[in-house]
C-alpha positions as CSV (number, residue, x, y, z in Angstrom):
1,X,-19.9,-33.9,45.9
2,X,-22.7,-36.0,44.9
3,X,-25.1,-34.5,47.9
4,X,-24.4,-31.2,46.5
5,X,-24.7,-31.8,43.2
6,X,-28.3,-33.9,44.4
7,X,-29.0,-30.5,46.5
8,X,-28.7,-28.3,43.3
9,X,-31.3,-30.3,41.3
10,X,-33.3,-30.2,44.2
11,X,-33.4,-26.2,44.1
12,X,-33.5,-26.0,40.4
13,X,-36.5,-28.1,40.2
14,X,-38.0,-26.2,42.9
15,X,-37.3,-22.7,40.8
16,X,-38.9,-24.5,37.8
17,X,-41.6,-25.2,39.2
18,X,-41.6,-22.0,40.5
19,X,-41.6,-20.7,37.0
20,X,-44.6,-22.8,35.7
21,X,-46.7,-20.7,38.9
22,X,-45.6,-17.6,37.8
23,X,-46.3,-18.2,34.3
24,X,-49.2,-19.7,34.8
25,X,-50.5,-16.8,37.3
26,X,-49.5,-14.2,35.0
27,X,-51.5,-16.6,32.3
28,X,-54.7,-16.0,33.9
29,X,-54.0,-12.6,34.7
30,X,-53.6,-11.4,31.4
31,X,-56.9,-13.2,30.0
32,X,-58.4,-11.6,32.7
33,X,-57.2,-8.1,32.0
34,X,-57.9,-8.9,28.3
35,X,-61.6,-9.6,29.1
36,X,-61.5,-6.2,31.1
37,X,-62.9,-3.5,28.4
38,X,-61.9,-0.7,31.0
39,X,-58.4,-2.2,31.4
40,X,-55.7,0.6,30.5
41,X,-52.5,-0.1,28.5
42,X,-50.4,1.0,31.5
43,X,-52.6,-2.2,33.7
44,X,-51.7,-4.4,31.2
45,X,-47.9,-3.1,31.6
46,X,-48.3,-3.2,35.2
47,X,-48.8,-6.9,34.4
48,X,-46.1,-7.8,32.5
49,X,-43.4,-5.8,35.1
50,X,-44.2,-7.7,37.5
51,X,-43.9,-11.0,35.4
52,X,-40.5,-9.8,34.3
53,X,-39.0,-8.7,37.8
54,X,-40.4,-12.3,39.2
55,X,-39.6,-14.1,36.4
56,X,-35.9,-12.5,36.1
57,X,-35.2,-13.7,39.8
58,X,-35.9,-17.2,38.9
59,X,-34.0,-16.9,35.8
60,X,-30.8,-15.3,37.7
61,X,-30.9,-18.2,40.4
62,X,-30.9,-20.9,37.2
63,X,-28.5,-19.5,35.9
64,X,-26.3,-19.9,39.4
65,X,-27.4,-23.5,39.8
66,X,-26.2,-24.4,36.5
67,X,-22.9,-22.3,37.0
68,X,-22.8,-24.1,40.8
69,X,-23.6,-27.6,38.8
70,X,-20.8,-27.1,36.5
71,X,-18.0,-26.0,38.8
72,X,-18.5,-29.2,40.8
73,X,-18.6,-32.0,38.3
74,X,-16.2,-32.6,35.9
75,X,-15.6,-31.9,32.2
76,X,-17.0,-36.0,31.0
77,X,-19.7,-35.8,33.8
78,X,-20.8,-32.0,32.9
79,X,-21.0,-33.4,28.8
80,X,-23.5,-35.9,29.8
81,X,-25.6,-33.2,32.4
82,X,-25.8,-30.7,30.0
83,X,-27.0,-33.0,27.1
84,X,-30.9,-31.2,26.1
85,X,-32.2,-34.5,26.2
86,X,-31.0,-34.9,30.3
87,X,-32.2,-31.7,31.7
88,X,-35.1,-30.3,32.9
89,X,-36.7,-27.6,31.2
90,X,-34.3,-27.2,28.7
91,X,-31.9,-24.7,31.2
């Protein structure tokens, strides 16, 4: 239990992480598009669908993880786990 349970924080750090390159890709992106005076409000959409689709998988395998993290501990160890002040990223 507690290798799977070590295995889960494993992949939701690695989808957080994950996150942070998106977000910060998409960061750059958009101040680049921003400085782009020829830049259409369709590119600038272009650039936030593709944020949301990649973003959205991430968010969707989180969301498992913490489902997955839940189902295998139980209720006293899932009250301290879920406490803000233990988790990463506030998920």
């Amino acid at each position: 239990k507690a290798e799977q349970l070590i295995a889960l924080v494993d992949q939701l750090e690695k989808d957080l992480l994950a996150y942070r390159e998106i977000r910060a890709a998409h960061d750059q992106a958009l101040c680049a598009k921003n400085a782009d005076y020829d830049a259409t409000r369709e590119d600038l959409q272009k650039l936030y669908d593709a944020y949301n689709k990649d973003t959205h998988a991430i968010g969707m395998r989180i969301v498992q993880t913490d489902l997955a993290m839940k189902k295998l501990s139980t209720p006293e160890e899932w009250a301290v786990i879920s406490e803000p002040k233990h988790r990463i990223g506030g998920f």
